[in-house]
C-alpha positions in Angstrom: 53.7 12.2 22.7 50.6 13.7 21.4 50.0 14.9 18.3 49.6 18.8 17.2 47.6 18.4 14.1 44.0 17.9 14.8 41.0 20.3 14.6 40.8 22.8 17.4 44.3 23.2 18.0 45.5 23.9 14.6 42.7 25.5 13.0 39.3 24.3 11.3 39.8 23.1 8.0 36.9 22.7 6.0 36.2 21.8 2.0 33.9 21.3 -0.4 33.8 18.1 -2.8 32.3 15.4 -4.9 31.5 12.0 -4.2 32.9 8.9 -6.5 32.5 5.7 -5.0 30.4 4.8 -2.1 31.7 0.8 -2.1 33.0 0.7 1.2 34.9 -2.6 1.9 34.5 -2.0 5.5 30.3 -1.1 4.9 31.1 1.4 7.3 29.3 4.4 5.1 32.1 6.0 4.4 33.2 7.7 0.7 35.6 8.9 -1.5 35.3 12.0 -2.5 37.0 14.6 -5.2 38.5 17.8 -3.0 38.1 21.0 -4.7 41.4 22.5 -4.6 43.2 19.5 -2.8 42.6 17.0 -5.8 43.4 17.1 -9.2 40.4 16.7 -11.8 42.5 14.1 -14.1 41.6 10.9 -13.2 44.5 9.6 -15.0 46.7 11.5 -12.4 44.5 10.8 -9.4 42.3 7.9 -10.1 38.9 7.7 -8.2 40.6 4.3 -6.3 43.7 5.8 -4.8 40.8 9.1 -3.0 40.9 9.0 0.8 37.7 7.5 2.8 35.8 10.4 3.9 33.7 9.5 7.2 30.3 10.5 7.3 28.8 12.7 10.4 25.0 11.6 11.2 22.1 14.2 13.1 21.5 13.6 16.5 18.6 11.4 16.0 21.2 8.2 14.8 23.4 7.0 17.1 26.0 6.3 15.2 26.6 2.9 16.9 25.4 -0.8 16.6 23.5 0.7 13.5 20.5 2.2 16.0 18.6 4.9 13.9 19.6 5.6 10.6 21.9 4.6 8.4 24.9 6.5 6.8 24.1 5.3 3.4 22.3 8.0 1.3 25.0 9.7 -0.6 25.3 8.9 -4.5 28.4 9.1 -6.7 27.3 12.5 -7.9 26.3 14.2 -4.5 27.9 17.5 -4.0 29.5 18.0 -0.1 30.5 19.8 2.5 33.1 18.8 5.7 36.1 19.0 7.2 39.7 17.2 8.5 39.3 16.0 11.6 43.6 16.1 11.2 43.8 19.7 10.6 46.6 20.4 8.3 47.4 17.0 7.4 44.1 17.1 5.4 44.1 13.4 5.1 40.9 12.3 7.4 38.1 13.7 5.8 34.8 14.2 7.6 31.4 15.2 5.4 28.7 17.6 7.5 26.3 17.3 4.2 25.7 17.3 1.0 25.2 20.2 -1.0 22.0 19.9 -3.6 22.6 22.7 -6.8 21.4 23.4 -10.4 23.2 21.3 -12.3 24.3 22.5 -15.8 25.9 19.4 -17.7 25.7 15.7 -17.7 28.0 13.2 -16.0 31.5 12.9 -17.5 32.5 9.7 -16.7 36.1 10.0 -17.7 36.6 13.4 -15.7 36.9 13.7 -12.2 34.4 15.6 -9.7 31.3 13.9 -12.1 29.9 10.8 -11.2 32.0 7.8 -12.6 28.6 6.0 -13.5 27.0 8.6 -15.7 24.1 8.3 -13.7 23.5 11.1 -11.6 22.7 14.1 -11.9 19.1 12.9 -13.6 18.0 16.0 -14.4 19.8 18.9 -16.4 18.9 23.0 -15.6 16.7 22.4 -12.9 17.2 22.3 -9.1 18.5 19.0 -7.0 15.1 19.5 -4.8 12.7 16.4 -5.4 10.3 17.2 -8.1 7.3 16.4 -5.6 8.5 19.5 -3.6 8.8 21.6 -6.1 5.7 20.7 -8.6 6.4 22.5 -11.6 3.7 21.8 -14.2 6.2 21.7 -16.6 8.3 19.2 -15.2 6.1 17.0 -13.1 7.4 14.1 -11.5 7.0 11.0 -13.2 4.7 9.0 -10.3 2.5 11.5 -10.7 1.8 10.1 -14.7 1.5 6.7 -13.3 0.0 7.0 -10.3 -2.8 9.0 -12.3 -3.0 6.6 -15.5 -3.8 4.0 -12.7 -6.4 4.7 -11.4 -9.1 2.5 -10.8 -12.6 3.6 -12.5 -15.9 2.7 -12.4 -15.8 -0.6 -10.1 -19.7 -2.1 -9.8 -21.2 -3.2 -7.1 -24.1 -6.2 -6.2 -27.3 -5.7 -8.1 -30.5 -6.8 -7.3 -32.7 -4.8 -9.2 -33.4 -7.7 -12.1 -34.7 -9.9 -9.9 -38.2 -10.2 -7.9 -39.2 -12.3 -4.7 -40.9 -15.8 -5.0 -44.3 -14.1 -4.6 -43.9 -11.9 -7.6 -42.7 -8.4 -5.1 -39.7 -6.5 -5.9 -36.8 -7.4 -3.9 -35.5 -5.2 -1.3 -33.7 -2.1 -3.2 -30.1 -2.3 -3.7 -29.3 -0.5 -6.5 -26.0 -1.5 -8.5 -24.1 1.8 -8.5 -20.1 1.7 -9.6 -17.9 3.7 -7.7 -14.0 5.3 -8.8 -10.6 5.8 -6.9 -10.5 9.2 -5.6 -8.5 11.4 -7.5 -5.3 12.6 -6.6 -5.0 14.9 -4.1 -1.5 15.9 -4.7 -1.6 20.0 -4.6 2.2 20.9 -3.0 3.3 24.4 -2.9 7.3 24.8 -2.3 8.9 24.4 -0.2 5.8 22.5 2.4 6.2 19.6 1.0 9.4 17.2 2.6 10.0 14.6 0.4 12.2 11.5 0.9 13.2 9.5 -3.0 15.2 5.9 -2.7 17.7 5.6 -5.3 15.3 2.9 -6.8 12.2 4.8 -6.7 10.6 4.7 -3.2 9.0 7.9 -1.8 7.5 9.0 1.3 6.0 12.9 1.6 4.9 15.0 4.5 3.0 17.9 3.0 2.1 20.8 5.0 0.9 23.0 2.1 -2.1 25.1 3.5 -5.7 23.3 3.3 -3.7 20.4 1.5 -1.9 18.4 4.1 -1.2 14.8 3.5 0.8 11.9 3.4 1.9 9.7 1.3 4.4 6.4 1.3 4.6 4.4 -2.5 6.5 1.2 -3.0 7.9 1.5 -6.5 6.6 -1.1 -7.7 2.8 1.2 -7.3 1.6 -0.4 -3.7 1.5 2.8 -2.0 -1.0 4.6 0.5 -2.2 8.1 1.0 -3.9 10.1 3.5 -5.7 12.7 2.1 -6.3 16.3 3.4 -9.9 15.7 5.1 -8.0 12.2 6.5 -9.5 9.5 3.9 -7.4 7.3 2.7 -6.5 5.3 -0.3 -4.6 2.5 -0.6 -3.3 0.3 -3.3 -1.8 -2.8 -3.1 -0.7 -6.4 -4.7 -0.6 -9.4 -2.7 -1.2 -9.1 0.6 -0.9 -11.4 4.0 -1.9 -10.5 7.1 -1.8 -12.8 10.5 -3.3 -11.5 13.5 -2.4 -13.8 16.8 -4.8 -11.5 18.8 -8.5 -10.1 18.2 -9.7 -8.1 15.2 -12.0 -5.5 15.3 -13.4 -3.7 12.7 -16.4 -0.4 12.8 -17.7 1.0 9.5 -20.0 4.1 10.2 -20.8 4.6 7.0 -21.2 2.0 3.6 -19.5 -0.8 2.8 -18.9 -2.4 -0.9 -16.5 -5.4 -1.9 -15.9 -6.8 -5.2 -14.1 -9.6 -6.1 -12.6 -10.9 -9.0 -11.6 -14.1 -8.5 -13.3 -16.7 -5.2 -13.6 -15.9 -2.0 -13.0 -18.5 0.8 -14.2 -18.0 4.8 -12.9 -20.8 7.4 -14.5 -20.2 10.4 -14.0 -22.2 13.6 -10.7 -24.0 12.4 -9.7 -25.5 15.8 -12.8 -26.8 16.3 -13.9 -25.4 19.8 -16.9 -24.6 21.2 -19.1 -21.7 20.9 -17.4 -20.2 18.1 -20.1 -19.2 15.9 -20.3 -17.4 12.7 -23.0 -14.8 13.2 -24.7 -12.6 10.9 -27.2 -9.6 12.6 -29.0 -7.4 10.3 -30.4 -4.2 12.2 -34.6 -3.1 11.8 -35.6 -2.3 8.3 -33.1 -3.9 5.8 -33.0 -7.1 4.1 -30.2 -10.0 2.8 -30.0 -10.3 -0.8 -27.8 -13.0 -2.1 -28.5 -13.9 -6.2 -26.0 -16.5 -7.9 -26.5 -15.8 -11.2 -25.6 -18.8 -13.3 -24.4 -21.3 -10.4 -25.1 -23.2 -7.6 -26.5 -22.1 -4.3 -25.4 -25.3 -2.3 -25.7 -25.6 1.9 -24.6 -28.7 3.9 -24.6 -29.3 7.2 -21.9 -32.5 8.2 -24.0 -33.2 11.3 -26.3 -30.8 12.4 -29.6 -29.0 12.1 -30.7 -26.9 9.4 -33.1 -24.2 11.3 -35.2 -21.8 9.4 -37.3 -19.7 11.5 -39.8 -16.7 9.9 -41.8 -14.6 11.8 -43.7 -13.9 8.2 -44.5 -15.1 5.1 -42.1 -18.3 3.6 -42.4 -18.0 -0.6 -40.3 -20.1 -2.5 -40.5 -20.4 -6.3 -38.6 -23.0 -8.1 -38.5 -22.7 -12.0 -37.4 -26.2 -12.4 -37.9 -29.6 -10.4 -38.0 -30.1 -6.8 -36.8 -33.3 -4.8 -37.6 -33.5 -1.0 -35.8 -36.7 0.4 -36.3 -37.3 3.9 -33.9 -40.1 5.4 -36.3 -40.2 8.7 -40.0 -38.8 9.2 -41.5 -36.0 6.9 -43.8 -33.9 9.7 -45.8 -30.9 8.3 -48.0 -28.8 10.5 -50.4 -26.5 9.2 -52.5 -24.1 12.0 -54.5 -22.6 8.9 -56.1 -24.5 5.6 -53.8 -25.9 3.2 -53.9 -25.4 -0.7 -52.3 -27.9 -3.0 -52.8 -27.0 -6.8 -51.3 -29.0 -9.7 -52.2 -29.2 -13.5 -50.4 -32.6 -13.6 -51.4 -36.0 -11.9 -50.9 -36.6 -8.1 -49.3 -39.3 -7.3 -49.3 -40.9 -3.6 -48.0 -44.4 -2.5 -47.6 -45.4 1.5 -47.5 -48.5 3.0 -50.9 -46.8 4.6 -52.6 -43.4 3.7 -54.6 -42.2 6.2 -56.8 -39.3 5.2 -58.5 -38.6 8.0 -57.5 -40.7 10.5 
């Protein structure tokens, strides 16, 4: 025998209501939710426990099975909504089309039904349920934008060269030390183009279509976030990060490039051992490499190989201190021009034979 109470025979029966618990034992997304007229307001009457489970309709873009697209997990104790009874009359299967964001006027009353039982929600008092980032009052800003602006990374130097000169007394190659800042923010929304998604624990992604300002923006928040500016540059902060790449990596910079580093840096090139795979380092016509350690070590060691030096100009060094040459095998030198050796302290020569002139 079928039944006569459902929707569409008996009528639509639609309600408005408030969400108090979202613990699902089942973690099926469903609710319970306060009915305006249906349920009474004293929880000492009607306790937020003994509510029906209200079943949560999803968009077209989830499936609503085997948990393909999104989830039905975003409504808060707190969240205003709007559905219907799938059992007509009966009014005992509740179904929620969506939630209903307001002006709230009062704080959570935990002991009172139709509030939030955790105090928590709403978070702001007199002002709309719309994110803050959509709206962007001045006088209520949203508080990432305090943060995200206080952390800002200022004046970040860059490799000089300019204290130091060439072993024959020139200038070396210009490279100026210049510093360089995070760009500022280029937050600029105008309700209502800005769509912004908030997690519960602070995560936020915006698509913001306000005119000549159009950007994006996705912040972890912990502060790791990244945004694309209007004109497309990007910025991006982060903490740790790992990357692994079991394919090629290719990388084209049209413009400058600057790295600074705090702490070491450490290249492995060539860990398998095969053949061929060189490290190789091309500098295009008219520019120079400058590398200055200033109060270390510049150390180079080959385990087996050759060490290759090969100018097509002048070869100055100038050593402020010492200098050892030890040669395990034969010392050759060939010189197609005259050879100059000044010293304002005693030569010294020893050999099994010297042969001058031989």
């Amino acid at each position: 025998m079928y039944n006569e109470n459902f929707m569409g025979l008996s009528g639509f029966f639609w309600f408005t209501g408030l969400v108090e618990d979202r613990q699902d034992p089942l973690k099926a997304g469903r609710v319970r939710v306060r009915i305006l007229g249906q349920h009474t307001s004293d929880k000492t009457l009607l306790p937020t426990e003994d509510l029906p489970w209200s079943l949560v309709m999803l968009p077209i873009t989830a499936s609503g099975v085997s948990g393909i697209g999104n989830s039905a997990t975003g409504l808060l104790e707190g969240s205003w909504v709007f559905g219907f009874f799938r059992d007509g009359q009966r009014r005992q299967e509740p179904v929620i089309l969506g939630s209903l964001p307001g002006r709230p006027t009062q704080a959570a009353n935990s002991s009172s039904g139709f509030n939030d039982p955790n105090g928590v929600y709403p978070r702001y008092i007199n002002e709309p349920d719309v994110n803050r980032l959509a709206i962007n009052d001045p006088l209520k800003p949203h508080p990432s934008l305090a943060i995200r602006e206080q952390a800002r990374t200022l004046g970040v130097p860059t490799a000089d060269f300019n204290p130091y000169t060439a072993a024959d007394g020139s200038a070396i190659a210009p490279s100026d030390s210049t510093t360089w800042n995070q760009p500022e923010l280029p937050y600029a929304a105008v309700y209502p183009s800005n769509q912004v998604y908030e997690s519960e624990s602070g995560h936020i992604m915006e698509f913001d279509d306000t005119k000549d300002n159009e950007r994006i923006h996705l912040r972890h928040r912990t502060g790791t976030g990244t945004e694309i500016h209007p004109n497309g540059d990007q910025t991006t902060i982060t903490k740790n990060i790992t990357t692994i790449n079991n394919g090629q990596s290719n990388h084209y910079i049209t413009g400058d490039s600057n790295t600074t580093i705090d702490g070491h840096h450490k290249l492995f090139i060539n860990k398998k051992g095969e053949a061929n795979n060189h490290y190789d380092i091309h500098i295009g016509p008219n520019a120079s490499i400058n590398i200055v350690v200033e109060t270390g070590d510049i150390n180079l060691v080959t385990g087996q190989g050759k060490v290759n030096v090969n100018s097509a100009g002048d070869y100055n060094l100038k050593v402020g201190g010492n200098m050892t040459v030890t040669v395990a095998g034969e010392f050759n030198q060939r010189v197609d021009g005259g050879s100059i050796l000044n010293t304002s302290g005693t030569v010294v020569i020893t050999g099994e034979t010297i042969d001058l002139n031989p």
